[in-house]
C-alpha positions as CSV (number, residue, x, y, z in Angstrom):
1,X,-22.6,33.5,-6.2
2,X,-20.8,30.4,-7.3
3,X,-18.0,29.6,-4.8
4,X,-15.4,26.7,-3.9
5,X,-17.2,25.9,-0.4
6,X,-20.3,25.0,-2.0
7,X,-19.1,23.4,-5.2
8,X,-16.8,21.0,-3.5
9,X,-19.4,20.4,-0.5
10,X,-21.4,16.9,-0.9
11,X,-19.4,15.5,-4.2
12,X,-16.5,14.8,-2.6
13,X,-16.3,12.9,0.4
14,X,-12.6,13.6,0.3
15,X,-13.0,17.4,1.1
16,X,-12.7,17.0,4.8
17,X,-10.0,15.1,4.6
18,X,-5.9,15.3,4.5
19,X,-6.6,16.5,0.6
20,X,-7.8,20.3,2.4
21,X,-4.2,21.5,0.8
22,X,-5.0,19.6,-2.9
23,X,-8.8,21.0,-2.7
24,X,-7.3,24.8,-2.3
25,X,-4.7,24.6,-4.8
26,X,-7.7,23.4,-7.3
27,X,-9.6,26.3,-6.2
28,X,-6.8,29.0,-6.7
29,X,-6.3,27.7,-10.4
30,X,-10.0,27.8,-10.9
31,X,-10.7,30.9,-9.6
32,X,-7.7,33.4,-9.5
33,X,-10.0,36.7,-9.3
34,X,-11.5,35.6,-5.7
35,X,-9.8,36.2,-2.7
36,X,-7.9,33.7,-0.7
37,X,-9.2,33.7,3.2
38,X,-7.8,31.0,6.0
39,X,-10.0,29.0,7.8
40,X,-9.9,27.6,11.4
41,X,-12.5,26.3,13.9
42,X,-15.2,24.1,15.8
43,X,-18.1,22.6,15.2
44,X,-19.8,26.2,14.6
45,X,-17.7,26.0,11.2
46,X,-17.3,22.4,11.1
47,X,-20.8,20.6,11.6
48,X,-20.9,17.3,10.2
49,X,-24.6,17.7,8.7
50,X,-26.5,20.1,7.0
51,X,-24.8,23.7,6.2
52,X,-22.4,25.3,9.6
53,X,-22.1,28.7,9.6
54,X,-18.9,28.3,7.3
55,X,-20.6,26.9,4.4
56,X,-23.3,30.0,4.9
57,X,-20.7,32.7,5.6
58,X,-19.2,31.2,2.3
59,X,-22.4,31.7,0.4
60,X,-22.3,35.1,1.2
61,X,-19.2,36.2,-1.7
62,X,-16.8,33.8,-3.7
63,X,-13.6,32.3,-2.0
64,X,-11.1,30.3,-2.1
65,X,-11.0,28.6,1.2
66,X,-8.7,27.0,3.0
67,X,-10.1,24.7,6.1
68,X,-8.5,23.6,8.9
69,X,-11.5,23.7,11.1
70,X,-12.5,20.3,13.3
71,X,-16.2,19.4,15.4
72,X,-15.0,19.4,19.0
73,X,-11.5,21.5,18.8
74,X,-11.0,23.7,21.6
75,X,-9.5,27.2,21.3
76,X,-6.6,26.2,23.8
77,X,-6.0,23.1,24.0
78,X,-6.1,22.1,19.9
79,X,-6.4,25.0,18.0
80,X,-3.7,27.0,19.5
81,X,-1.3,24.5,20.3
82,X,0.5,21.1,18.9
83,X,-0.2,19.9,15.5
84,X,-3.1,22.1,14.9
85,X,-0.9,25.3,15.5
86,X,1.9,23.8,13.1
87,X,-0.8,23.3,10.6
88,X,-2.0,26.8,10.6
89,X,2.1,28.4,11.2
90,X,2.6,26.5,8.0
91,X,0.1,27.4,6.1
92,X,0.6,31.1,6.7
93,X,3.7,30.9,5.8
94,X,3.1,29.1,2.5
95,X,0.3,31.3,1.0
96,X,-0.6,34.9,1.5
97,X,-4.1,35.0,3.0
98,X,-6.9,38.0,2.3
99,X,-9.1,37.0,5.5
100,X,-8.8,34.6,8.4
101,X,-11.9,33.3,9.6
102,X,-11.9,32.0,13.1
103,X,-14.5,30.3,15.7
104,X,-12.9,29.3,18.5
105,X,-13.9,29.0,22.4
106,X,-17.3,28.0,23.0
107,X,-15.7,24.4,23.5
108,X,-13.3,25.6,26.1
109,X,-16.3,26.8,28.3
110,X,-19.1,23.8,28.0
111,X,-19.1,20.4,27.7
112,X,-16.6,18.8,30.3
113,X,-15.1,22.1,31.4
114,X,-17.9,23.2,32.6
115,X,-18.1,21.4,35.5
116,X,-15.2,23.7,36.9
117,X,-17.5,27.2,36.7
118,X,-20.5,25.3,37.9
119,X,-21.1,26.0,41.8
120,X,-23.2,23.5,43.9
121,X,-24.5,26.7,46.1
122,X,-24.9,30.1,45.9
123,X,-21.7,31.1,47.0
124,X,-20.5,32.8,43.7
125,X,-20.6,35.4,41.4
126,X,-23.3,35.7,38.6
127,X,-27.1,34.5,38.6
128,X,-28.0,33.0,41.7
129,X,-24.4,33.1,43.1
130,X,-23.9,29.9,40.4
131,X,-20.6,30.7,39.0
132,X,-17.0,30.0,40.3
133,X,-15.3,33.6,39.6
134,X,-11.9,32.4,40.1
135,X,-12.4,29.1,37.6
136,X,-14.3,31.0,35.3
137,X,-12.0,33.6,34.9
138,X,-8.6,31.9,34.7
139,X,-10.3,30.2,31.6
140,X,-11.2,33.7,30.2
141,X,-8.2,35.2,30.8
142,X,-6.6,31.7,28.9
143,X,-9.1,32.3,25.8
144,X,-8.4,35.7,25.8
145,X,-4.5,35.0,25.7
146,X,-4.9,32.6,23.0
147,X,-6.4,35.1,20.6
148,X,-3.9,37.3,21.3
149,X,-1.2,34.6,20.2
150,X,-3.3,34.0,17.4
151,X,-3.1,37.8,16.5
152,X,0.4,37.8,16.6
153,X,1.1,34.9,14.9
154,X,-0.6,36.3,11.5
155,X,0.8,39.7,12.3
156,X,4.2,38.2,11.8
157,X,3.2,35.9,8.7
158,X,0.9,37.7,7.0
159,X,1.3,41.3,5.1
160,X,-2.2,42.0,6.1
161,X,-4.6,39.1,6.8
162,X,-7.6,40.6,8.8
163,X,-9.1,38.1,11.5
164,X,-12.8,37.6,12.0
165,X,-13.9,35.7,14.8
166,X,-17.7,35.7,16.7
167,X,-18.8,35.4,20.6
168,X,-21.4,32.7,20.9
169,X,-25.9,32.8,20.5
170,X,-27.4,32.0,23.4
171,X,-27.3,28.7,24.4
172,X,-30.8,26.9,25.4
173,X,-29.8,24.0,27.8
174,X,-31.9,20.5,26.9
175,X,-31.4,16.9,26.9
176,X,-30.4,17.1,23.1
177,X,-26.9,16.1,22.0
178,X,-25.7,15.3,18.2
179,X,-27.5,12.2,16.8
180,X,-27.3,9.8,13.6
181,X,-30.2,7.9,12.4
182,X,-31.9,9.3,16.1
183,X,-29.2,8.1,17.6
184,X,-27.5,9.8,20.3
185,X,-23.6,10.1,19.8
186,X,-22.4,12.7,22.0
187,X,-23.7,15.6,24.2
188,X,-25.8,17.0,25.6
189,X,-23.1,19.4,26.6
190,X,-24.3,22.1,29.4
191,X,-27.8,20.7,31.0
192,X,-26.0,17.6,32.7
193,X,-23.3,19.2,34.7
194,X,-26.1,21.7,36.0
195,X,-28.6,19.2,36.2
196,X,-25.6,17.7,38.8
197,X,-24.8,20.6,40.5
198,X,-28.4,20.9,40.8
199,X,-29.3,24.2,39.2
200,X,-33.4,24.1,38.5
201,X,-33.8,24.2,34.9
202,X,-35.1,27.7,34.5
203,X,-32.0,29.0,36.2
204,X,-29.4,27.5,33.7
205,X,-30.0,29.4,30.3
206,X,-28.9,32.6,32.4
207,X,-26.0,31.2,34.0
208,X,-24.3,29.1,31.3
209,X,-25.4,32.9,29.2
210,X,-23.8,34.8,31.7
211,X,-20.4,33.0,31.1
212,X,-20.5,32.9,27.7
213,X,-20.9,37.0,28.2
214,X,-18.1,37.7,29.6
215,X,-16.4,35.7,26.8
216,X,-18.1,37.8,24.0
217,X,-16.9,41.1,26.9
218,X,-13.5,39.9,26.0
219,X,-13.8,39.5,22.2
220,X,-14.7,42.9,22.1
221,X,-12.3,44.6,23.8
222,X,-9.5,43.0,21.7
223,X,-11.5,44.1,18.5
224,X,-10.9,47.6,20.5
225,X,-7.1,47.3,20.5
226,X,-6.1,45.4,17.6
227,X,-6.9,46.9,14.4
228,X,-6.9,43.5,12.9
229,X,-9.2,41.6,14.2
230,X,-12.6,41.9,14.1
231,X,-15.5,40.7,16.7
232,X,-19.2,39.6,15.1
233,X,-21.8,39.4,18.0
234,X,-24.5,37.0,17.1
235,X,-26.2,37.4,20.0
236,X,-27.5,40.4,18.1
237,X,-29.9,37.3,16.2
238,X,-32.4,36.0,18.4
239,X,-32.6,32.7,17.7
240,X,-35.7,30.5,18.9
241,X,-36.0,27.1,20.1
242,X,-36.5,25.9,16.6
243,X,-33.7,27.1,15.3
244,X,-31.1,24.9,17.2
245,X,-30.6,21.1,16.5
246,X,-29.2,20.7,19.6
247,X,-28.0,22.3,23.1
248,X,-25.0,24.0,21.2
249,X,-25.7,23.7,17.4
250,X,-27.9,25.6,16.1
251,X,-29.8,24.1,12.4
252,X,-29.0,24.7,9.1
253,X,-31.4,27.9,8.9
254,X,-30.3,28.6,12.4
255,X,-26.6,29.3,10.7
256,X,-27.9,30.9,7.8
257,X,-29.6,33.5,10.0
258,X,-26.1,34.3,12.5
259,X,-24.7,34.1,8.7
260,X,-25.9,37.7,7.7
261,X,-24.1,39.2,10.7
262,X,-21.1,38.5,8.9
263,X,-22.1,40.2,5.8
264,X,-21.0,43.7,5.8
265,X,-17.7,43.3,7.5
266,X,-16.4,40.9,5.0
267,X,-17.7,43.3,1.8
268,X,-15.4,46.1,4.0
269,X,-12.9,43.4,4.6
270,X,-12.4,41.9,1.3
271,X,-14.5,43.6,-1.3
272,X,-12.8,41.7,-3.9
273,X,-14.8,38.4,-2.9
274,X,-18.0,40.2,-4.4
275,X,-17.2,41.1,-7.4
276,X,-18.7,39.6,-10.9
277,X,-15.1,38.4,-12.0
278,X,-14.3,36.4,-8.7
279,X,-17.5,34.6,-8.9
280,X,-16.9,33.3,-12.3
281,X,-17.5,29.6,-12.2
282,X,-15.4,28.0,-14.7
283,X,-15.8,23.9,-13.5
């Protein structure tokens, strides 16, 4: 199906830029059958390069998108609070939304945060007695929080705006980080802080894993008790080696393939997005 993620995507530069609101309004006059859905996230729906999992979960129906989502945002610090949250408040008051889409928290855990879950020793909880139970659970507890303010922040704008969000793959730790032109411009974001706590290399795919577990634990027990919002694991989809760019991006085909997960819950969600008259592309 046509759709406004993929018709804007590569012609205009401008389309990640402070013209998000313009782009949308274009998109509700262009197509007023399809379904208006709300937008917010890290790099898992903002990569810079190829197709994320946004552009792929877009694919998937016809939308009219509004994006707020940002490489690097973390779910407490920027998402769900300052600017970022007066963004989003505003926009859901503004417009009545069909869908929110939402990836949020895998920043909160790796890159520089991790150094706080990270033991030195055994003297832990988890695999090999790695993890700090008392860091790594205060920052759970803080995730888990900030979905729940998120939840009641649409709850109080919105008539009824389902909220999708997804746990995390599992992460393969390496020396790769994000590069241009093969050069290297930030990350890696997990193999570093265990290669300096010294955790051997086969040990660290289970205990960075392990974490991110008990994040997906808590995902799904709020999809349990809140009738809006709905959990997608995508650690159901194996991926392999080849299929991440880097230590915590997976590739183009890598998204297209945690993409399909999505699939059913938004035809229950919105069914309006797939049918023939929302897909009409009149540009």
């Amino acid at each position: 199906m046509r759709n406004t993620r993929t018709r804007r995507r590569g012609f205009d530069k401008r389309y990640r830029s402070r013209l998000y609101s313009i782009r949308f309004l274009e998109d509700l006059r262009d197509f007023p059958e399809a379904p208006s859905i709300l937008s917010e996230g890290d790099s898992w729906f903002g990569y810079p390069f190829g197709k994320d999992l946004n552009d792929h979960i877009a694919e998937l129906g016809s939308f009219n998108i509004r994006h707020f989502e940002k490489a690097g945002d973390e779910l407490v610090d920027d998402m769900m609070d300052g600017r970022q949250r007066k963004l989003i408040t505003k926009a859901l008051k503004e417009d009545q939304f069909e869908l929110m889409l939402y990836s949020g928290g895998g920043n909160d855990i790796a890159a520089d945060n991790l150094t706080h879950y990270i033991l030195p020793n055994g003297s832990g909880i988890g695999p090999y007695g790695r993890v700090n139970k008392a860091s790594v659970n205060a920052r759970i507890k803080q995730l888990k929080d900030a979905y729940i303010e998120l939840i009641n922040l649409v709850e109080h704008h919105q008539t009824h705006c389902p909220i999708v969000v997804h746990g995390y793959s599992n992460i393969i730790p390496s020396d790769e980080g994000f590069k241009i032109l093969g050069f290297k411009i930030t990350g890696p974001w997990v193999k570093p802080t265990m290669d300096k706590k010294g955790v051997p290399d086969q040990q660290q795919g289970e205990i960075i894993n392990y974490i991110m577990d008990l994040f997906n634990v808590v995902l799904l027990e709020l999809d349990k008790k809140y009738a809006t919002f709905h959990y997608i694991d995508l650690r159901k989809e194996k991926l392999s080696k080849s299929d991440w760019a880097n230590e915590i991006h997976p590739t183009t085909k890598g998204f297209k393939k945690l993409s399909k997960h999505y699939e059913q819950k938004i035809k229950e969600l919105v069914p309006s997005a797939f049918l023939k008259a929302a897909s009409t592309f009149r540009g």
